[in-house]
Each structure stands twice: as structure tokens, then as C-alpha cells.
C-alpha positions as CSV (number, residue, x, y, z in Angstrom):
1,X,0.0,0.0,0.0
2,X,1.6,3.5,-1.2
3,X,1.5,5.8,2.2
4,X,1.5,8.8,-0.3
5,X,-1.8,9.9,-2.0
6,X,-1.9,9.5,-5.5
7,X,-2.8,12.8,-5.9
8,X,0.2,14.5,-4.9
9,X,2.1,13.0,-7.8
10,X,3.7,16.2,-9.5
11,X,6.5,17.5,-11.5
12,X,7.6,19.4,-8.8
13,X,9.2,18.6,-5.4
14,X,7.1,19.3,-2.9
15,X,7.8,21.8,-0.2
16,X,9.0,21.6,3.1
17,X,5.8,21.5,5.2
18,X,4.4,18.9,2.7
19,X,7.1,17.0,2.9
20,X,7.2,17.0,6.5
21,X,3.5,15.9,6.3
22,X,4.4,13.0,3.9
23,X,6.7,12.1,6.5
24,X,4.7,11.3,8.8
25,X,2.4,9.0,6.6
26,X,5.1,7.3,6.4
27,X,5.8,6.2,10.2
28,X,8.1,8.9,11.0
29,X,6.4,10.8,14.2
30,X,7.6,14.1,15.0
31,X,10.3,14.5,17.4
32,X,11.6,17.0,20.0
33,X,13.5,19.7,17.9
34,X,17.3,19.6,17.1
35,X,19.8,21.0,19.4
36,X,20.0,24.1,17.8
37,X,16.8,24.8,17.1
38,X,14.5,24.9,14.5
39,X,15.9,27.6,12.5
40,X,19.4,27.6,11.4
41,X,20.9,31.1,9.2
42,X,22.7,29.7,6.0
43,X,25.2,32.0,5.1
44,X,26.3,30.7,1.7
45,X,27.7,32.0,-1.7
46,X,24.2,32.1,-2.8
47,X,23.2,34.4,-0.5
48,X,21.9,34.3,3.6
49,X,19.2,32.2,4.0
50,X,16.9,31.2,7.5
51,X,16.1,27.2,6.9
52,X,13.8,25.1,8.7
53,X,15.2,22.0,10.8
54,X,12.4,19.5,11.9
55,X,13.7,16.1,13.7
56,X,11.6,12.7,13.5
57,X,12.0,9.4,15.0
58,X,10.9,6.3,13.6
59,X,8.9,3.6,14.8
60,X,12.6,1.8,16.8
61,X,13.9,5.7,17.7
62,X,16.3,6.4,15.4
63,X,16.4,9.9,14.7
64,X,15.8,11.7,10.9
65,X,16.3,15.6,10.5
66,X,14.8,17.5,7.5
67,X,16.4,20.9,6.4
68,X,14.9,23.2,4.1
69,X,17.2,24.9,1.7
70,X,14.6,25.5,-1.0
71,X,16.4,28.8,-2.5
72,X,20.1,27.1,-2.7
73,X,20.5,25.6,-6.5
74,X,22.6,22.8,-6.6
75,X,25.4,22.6,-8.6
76,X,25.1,19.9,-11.9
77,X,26.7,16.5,-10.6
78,X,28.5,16.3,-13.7
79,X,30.4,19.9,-12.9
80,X,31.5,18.2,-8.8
81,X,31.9,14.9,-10.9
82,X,34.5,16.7,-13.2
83,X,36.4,17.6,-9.9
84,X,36.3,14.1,-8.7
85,X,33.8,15.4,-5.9
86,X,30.4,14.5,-4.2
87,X,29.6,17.2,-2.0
88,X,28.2,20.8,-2.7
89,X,29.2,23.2,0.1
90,X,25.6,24.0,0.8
91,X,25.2,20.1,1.7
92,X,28.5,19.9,3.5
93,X,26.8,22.7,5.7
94,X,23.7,20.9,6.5
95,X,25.6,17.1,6.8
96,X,27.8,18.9,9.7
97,X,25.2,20.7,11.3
98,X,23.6,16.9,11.3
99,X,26.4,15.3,12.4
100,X,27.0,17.9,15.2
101,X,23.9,18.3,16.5
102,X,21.0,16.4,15.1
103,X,21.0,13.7,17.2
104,X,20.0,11.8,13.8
105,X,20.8,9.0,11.7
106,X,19.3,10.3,8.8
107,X,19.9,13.3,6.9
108,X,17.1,14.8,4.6
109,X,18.1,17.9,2.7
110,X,15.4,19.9,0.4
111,X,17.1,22.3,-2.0
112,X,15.3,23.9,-4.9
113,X,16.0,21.2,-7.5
114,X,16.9,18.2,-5.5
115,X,15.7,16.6,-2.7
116,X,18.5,13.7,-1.2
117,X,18.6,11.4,1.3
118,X,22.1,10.8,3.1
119,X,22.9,8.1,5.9
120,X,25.1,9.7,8.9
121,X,28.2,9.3,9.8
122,X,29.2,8.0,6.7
123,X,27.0,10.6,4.6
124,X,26.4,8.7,1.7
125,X,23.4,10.1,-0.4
126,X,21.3,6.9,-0.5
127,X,19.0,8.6,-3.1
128,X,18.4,11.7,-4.8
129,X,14.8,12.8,-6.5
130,X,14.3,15.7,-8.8
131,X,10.7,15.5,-9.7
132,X,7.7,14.7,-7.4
133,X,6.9,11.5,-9.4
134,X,10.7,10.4,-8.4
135,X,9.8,11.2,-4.5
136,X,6.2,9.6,-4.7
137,X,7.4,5.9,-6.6
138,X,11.0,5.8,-5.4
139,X,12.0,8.0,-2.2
140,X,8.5,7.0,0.0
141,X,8.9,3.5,-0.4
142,X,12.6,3.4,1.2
143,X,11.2,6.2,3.8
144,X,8.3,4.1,4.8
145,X,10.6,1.2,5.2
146,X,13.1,3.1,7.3
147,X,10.3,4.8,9.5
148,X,8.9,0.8,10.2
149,X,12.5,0.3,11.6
150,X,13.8,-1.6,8.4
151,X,17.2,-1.0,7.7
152,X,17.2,0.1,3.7
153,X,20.7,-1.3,2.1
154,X,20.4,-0.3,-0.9
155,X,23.2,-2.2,-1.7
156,X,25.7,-1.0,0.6
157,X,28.3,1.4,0.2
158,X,29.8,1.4,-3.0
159,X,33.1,1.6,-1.7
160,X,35.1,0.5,-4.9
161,X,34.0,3.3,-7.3
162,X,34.7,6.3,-4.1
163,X,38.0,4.7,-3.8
164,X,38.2,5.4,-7.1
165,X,37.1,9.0,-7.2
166,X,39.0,10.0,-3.8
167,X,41.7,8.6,-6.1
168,X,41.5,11.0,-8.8
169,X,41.1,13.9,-6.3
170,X,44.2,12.6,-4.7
171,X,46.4,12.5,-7.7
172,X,44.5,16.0,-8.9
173,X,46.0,17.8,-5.9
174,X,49.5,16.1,-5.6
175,X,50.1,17.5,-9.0
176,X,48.5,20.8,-8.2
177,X,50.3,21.2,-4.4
178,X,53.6,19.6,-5.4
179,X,53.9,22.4,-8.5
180,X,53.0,25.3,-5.6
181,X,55.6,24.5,-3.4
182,X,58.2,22.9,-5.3
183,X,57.7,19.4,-3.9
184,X,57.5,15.7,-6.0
185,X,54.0,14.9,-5.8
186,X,54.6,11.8,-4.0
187,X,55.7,14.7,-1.2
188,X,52.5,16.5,-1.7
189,X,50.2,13.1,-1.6
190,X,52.2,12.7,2.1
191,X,50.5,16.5,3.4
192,X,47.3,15.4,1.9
193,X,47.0,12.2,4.0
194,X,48.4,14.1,6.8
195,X,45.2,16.8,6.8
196,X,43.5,14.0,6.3
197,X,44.1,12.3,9.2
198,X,44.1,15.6,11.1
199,X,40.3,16.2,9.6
200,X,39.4,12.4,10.5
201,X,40.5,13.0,13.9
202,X,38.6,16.3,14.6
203,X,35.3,14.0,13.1
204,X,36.2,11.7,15.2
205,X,36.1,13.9,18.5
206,X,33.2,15.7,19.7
207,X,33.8,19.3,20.1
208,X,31.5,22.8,20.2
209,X,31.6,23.3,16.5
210,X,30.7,21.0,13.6
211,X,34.2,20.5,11.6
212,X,36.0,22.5,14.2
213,X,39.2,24.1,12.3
214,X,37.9,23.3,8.9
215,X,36.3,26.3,7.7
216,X,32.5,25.5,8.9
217,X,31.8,28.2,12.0
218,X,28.7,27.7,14.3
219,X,27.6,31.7,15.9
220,X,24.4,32.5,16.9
221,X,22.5,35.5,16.0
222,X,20.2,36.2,18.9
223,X,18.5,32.9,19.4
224,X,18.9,31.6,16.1
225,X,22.5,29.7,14.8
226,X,24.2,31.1,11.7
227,X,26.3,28.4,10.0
228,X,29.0,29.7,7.4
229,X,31.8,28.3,5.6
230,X,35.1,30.6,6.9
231,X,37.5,31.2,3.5
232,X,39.6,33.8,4.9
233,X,41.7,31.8,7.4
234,X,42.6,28.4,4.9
235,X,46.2,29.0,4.8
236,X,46.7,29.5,8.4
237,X,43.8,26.7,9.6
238,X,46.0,24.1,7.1
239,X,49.3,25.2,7.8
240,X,48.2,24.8,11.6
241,X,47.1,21.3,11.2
242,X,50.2,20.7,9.6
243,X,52.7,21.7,11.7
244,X,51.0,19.9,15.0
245,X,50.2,16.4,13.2
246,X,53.5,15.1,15.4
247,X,51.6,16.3,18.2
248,X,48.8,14.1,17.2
249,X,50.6,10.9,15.3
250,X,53.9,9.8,15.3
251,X,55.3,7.5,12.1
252,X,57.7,7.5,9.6
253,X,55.5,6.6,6.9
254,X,54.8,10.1,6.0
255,X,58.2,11.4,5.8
256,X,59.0,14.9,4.7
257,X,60.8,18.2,5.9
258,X,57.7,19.7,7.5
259,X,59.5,23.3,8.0
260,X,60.3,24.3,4.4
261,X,56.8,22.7,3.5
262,X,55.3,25.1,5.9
263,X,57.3,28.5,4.5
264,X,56.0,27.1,0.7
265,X,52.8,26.6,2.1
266,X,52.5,30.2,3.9
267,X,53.6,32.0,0.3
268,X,50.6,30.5,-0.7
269,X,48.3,32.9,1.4
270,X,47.6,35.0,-1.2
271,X,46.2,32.8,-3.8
272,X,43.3,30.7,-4.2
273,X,44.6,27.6,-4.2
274,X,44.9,26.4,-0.5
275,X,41.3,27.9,0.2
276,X,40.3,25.6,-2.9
277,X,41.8,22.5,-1.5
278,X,40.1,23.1,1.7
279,X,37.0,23.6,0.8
280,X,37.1,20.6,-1.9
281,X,38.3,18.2,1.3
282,X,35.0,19.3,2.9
283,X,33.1,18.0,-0.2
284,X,34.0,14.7,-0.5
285,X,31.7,13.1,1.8
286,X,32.8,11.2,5.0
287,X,32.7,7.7,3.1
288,X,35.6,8.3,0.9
289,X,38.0,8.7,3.7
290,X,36.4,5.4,6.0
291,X,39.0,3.3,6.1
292,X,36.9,0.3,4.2
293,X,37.2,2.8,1.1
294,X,40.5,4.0,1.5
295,X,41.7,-0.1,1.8
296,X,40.9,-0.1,-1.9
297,X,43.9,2.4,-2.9
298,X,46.5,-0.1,-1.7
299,X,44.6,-3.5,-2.3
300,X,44.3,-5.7,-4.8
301,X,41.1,-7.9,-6.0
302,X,43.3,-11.4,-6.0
303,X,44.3,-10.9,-2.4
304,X,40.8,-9.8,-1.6
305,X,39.4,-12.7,-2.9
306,X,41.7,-14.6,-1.1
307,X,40.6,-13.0,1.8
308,X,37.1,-13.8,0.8
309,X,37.6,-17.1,0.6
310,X,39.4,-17.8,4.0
311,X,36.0,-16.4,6.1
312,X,33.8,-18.8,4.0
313,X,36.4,-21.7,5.0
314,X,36.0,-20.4,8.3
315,X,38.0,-18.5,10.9
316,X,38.9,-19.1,14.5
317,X,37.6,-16.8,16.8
318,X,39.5,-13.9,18.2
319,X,40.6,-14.8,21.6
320,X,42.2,-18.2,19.8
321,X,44.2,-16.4,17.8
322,X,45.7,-13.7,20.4
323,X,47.9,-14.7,23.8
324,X,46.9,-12.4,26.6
325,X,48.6,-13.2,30.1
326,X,46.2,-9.9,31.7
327,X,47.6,-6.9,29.6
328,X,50.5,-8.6,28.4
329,X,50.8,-10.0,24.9
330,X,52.3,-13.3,24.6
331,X,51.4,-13.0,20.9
332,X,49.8,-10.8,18.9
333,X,47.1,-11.3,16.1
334,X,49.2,-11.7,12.9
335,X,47.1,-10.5,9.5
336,X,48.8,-11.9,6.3
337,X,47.4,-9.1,4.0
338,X,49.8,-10.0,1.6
339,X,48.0,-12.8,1.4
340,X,44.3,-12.3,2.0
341,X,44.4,-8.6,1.4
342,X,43.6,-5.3,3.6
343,X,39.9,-5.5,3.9
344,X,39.9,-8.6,5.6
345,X,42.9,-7.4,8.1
346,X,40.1,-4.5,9.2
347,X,37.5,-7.6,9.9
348,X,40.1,-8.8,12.0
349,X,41.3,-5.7,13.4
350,X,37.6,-5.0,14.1
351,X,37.1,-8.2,15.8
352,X,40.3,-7.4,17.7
353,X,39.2,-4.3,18.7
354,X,35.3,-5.6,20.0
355,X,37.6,-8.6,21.9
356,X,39.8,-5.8,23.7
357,X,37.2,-3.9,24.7
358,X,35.0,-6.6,26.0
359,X,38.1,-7.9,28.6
360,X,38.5,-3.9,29.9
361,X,35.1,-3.8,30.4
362,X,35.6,-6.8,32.3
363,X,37.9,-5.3,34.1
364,X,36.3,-2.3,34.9
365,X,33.9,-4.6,37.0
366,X,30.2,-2.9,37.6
367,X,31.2,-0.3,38.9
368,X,33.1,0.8,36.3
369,X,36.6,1.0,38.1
370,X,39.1,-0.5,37.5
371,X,41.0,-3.0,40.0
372,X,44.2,-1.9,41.4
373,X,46.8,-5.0,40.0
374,X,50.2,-5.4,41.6
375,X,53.0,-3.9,38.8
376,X,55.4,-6.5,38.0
377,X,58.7,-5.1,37.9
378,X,60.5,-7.9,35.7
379,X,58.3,-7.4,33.0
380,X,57.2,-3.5,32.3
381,X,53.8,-2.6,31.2
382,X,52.4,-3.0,28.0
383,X,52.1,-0.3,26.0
384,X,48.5,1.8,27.0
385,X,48.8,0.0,30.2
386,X,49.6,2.2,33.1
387,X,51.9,1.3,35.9
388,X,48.5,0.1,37.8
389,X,47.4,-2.1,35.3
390,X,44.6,-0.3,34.1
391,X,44.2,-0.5,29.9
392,X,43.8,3.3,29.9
393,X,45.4,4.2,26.0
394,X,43.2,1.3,23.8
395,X,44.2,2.9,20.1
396,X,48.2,2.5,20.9
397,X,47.6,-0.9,22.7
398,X,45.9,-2.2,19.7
399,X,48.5,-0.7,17.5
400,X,51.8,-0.9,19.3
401,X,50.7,-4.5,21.1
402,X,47.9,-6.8,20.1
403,X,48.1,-6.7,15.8
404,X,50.9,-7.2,13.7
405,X,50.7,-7.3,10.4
406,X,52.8,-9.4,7.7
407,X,53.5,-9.6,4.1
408,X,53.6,-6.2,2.9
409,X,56.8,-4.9,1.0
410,X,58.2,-1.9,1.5
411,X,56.4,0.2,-0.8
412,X,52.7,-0.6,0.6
413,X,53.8,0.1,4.2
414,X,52.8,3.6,4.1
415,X,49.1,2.6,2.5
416,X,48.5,0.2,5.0
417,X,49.3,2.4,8.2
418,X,47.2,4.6,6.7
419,X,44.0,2.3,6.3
420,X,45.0,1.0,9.7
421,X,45.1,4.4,11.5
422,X,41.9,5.4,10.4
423,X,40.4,2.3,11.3
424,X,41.6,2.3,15.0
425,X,40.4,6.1,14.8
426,X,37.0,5.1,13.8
427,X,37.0,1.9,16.2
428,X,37.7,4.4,19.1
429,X,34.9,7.0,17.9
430,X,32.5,3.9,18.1
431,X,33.7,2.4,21.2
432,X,34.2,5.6,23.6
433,X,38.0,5.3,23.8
434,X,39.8,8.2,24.3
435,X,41.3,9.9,21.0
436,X,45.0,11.3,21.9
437,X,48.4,10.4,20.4
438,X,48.6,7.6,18.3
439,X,52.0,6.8,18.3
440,X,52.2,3.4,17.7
441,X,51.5,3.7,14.1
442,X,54.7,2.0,12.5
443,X,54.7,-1.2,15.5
444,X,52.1,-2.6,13.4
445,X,54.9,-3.7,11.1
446,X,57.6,-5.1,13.8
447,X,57.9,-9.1,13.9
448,X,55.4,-11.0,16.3
């Protein structure tokens, strides 16, 4: 049974109060509003402009938030296409002012030609409709079935082809950045996946802004929030992030005399190109740079098959696999991803990670402390174990202690640390761990 009259079918998408009404006819019940309220200023390059926010819940409490942008014209996909991007600014605007404060899983965004439906975190636009007919016969069915409860899959995530494109962007601006500051562009792909990992870890970290340090400012304007993308300060906000990355990682896969790179990068200020590349790493969408994406820059489809193959055979479970005296590794989990390829070293690592977790919760006891253990001074502590015995640093324990990895030459070390660091850093958004230094980075790679 369609939950949408027939008589609403039209060229046309509809508006924001009809949609919100169609909403609820299909099992999404309003819900109490959004954090920051239910008007939100726009400031965009199309002008100011006030748009509602509504928030619904479906029928198993998971959250959907509708924002009105009916004066904001998209850009043609084929022009962000071109530019090996996903994102208009206007919709990385709305997904961060989602993410930040919408308490939703859902994302749905109303514009004057498009309507699109994106899944939070990852932000993958499920569907887009241009045309009533398109909302009525396509977009209500999937809504209906995610206001029941349903999951829609829709496939999954297409993770092949946005490896593919974050490729292109990738290569794009190593050529572009290594011209500017006089670096090979195998120098310049290093400070990309450097910001990178800098912007993965602000996601990553809940903080009073949406994309904190990125460009996207959060002010209010009496009791309503503006929300603005910030060009002015792209030089100093990137060169920033730059020069404290040691502060935040530590590895030698992404080598590179980080002074000179800085002065290059500062004679930049007066150009466009650095407030470009800033505002183009906003618009590719959070699913490019999830590590299960990422793994297919620096994989092959004969390992992953291989790979594919081993889990139907069957695997053993985790805590068969890893020797744990307390903290203290007798043996880590070795992943042959030379072998059976980088996606299925995250399903490990993943399992790893859930197996950790479980034992310090374990630990922890009911009441959530954890016991006092007697150090043993012949053997020091683990490292992100403290001298009390209490797991306190998970990312670096998993990294510098419980997973080794084996198999991978030389020239795919630095691809791998990479897929591995933003796994842990997604792992540890998931499971509450705390987000600091991750230093352990290149242990990954040292003999079990």
C-alpha cells in the first residue's frame, strides 16, 4: 500500500511543510526539535538564508532531520563529478550541522531542485529525487521502510567506485600542491594524507563546532544559529594542522621536511589555491575517507578474494588467535594481507578491537573502576597500560601491542598504516575510547 496519495504525484518537489507531512504518513512521528533549534541562518555564496530543521523518529527511535534549503540551486553532478567530488558546500553545511547536533541518523536535505537522502556518519546520499513523481514511486517507499524500523541497504556502500574517485582527487592535488611548493608529488600526496588524518581525527572527537578548524563556523545570532563556511583563514587553519600532526601521530611513513613545507605553504596565502583545497576536502563526503574505502587504494582484488575465501572456509575466533597473560601480549594477532588482502585485516582488526574492549570492560567490574593489579617489575607494562594495570590508552595498545601485520613490502607500508590508522580512529569513535596520540603507528609492522 503507497502511504502517499496519489494525488500529490507532480513534476515538482514538494515543499518543506508537505514533505514534513508526507513524513509522517510514512511512520516517522515528529520529534523533539534539534539542538540548535528549528531555524538555522545559511550563510552561503548564494546568499543568507533562514532554513527550517524539523527532527523525527521512527517507529525503533532512530532519529531523521529534514532541512529546508529551498532557495540554494545545486550545482550539476557532472560539474563536482568533473572535480572528482560529491559534496556541494551548501550540503556539507547541512551534513555537519547533522552530524553535530541532530542527534539523527538520517539526513534529509530539500534544496530547490533536488531533494537527497544521506545516511550519517558516513554521509552517503542513498538517493536523490528531482521530480515529485521520483519522491512519490521511489524516495517513500525506502522512507516508509526506514520509519517501520527496516534498515534500507540499498546495496551498501559502493566503496570500490569512491576509492576510485578520492583517487582521482588525490592524484588532482599532488600535482597541483607539489607544483606550488616545489615538492615531487609523492611529497605533496604525504601532506594530503596528513590533513586528512588531522580532519578524521577532529570528526572523530566531539567538540562545540561542527568540523572545528575546517572552515564550517557555528555563531548564533540572537537565538537563532548562523552556520558559514570561513574562506579567509585556509592558509593559516592548514598550515596549523600541519605543523601539530607530530603532536597528534607519530610515524615514519609520511616522511617529509615539514619546516620548508610550511614556509612554501605560507607564500601560498595569497592565492586561491589552498582555500580551494580546503573547501574541496570538505566536499567529499565522510565515506571516501572510512578506512573500508580507503583499503581499496592499496589492495588488490586477487588478495581480496583470497581474503574472501578464507572467512567462507572459516576462521577461529579472536581470543584463539591472540595470547593475553592480563595486559601482556604473549602473541599478537598476525594479518597476512599480503595474502588475504587489507579488507579482511580490518574484519580482523575489528574483531580485535570488540575482543579488547570486552576484557576492559571486564575489568572495569560494575562499577566501572578498575582494580588496582600489583606492577610486576620484571616485566614492564604494556604499551597503553599504566603502571596500575589499568588499559587506559586502547588505540596505541591495539597498534603498538595486540596486531601485527605481515606480508607487505616496502612500498605498501605507508598505504596500509594509513588504512589502519583510520580504522583504529574510527574503532575508538564507536567504542568511547579516548582519542589522543597515536604513536604506535609503524609497531604494526615489527615481527610477532
Amino acid at each position: 500500500m503507497n502511504p502517499i496519495p496519489e494525488s500529490s504525484l507532480a513534476d515538482r518537489l514538494p515543499g518543506f511543510e508537505q514533505l514534513a507531512g508526507r513524513l509522517d504518513a510514512c511512520h516517522w512521528r515528529p520529534a523533539a526539535a534539534p539542538s540548535f533549534g528549528e531555524q538555522v541562518w545559511f550563510q552561503t555564496f548564494q546568499g543568507r538564508h533562514l532554513a527550517p530543521c524539523r527532527r523525527f523518529e521512527n517507529e525503533a527511535g532512530r532519529g531523521l532531520l529534514l532541512i529546508g534549503l529551498a532557495p540554494i540551486h545545486q550545482p550539476p553532478r557532472d560539474e563536482l563529478f568533473a572535480r572528482f567530488l560529491n559534496l556541494s558546500m551548501e550540503s556539507r553545511m547541512a551534513l555537519s550541522l547533522a552530524r553535530w547536533g541532530g542527534d539523527a541518523e538520517w539526513l534529509l536535505l530539500l534544496t530547490a531542485d533536488r531533494l537527497e537522502l544521506f545516511s550519517l556518519p558516513d554521509e552517503s546520499c542513498r538517493f536523490s529525487a528531482s521530480t515529485g513523481v521520483e519522491v512519490v514511486e521511489q524516495l517513500a517507499p525506502m522512507l516508509a521502510s526506514l520509519g517501520r524500523g527496516r534498515d534500507w541497504v540499498g546495496g551498501g556502500l559502493p566503496h570500490q567506485p569512491e576509492a576510485e574517485s578520492l583517487n582521482g582527487w588525490l592524484r588532482y592535488w599532488a600535482l597541483q600542491l607539489g607544483a606550488s611548493i616545489e615538492e615531487p608529488p609523492a611529497a605533496a600526496e604525504h601532506i594530503l594524507w596528513k590533513w586528512i588524518l588531522m580532519l578524521e581525527r577532529a570528526r572523530r572527537i566531539r567538540t562545540d563546532q561542527p568540523d572545528e578548524g575546517w572552515g564550517i563556523v557555528c555563531g548564533r545570532d540572537g537565538e537563532t544559529l548562523t552556520i558559514a563556511y570561513d574562506a579567509v583563514g585556509a592558509t593559516q587553519d592548514l598550515t596549523r594542522h600541519l605543523a601539530s600532526f607530530e603532536l597528534n601521530f607519530q610515524t615514519g611513513l609520511l616522511a617529509g621536511d615539514v619546516g620548508q613545507q610550511l614556509r612554501r605553504l605560507q607564500r601560498l596565502d595569497e592565492t586561491a589555491l589552498i582555500d580551494r583545497l580546503r573547501a574541496e576536502l570538505l566536499m567529499n563526503s565522510q565515506n571516501r575517507f572510512e578506512p573500508e574505502t580507503v583499503a581499496w587504494l592499496f589492495t588488490d582484488l586477487d588478495r581480496e578474494q583470497e581474503g574472501w575465501r578464507r572467512e567462507v572456509r572459516g576462521i577461529e575466533p579472536i581470543r584463539k588467535r591472540i595470547g593475553l597473560d592480563g595486559w601482556s601480549v604473549e602473541h599478537p594477532l598476525v594479518c597476512d594481507i599480503g595474502h588475504f588482502g587489507l579488507t579482511a585485516a580490518l574484519r580482523d582488526m575489528e574483531a580485535l578491537a570488540l575482543y579488547i574492549h570486552e576484557c576492559r570492560e571486564l575489568a572495569q567490574g560494575e562499577t566501572g573502576a578498575l582494580p588496582l593489579v600489583q606492577p610486576d617489575l620484571f616485566r614492564p607494562a604494556p604499551r597503553g597500560v599504566n603502571s596500575r594495570g589499568e588499559l587506559t590508552d586502547p588505540i596505541n595498545y591495539l597498534l603498538g601491542c595486540a596486531l601485527r601485520v605481515e606480508g607487505v613490502p616496502a612500498d605498501e607500508r605507508m598505504g596500509v598504516g594509513l588504512v589502519l590508522t583510520l580504522k583504529a580512529l574510527s574503532i575508538a569513535s564507536r567504542l568511547g575510547w579516548p582519542i589522543e596520540r597515536v604513536d604506535s603507528i609503524d609497531c604494526i609492522f615489527d615481527k610477532a
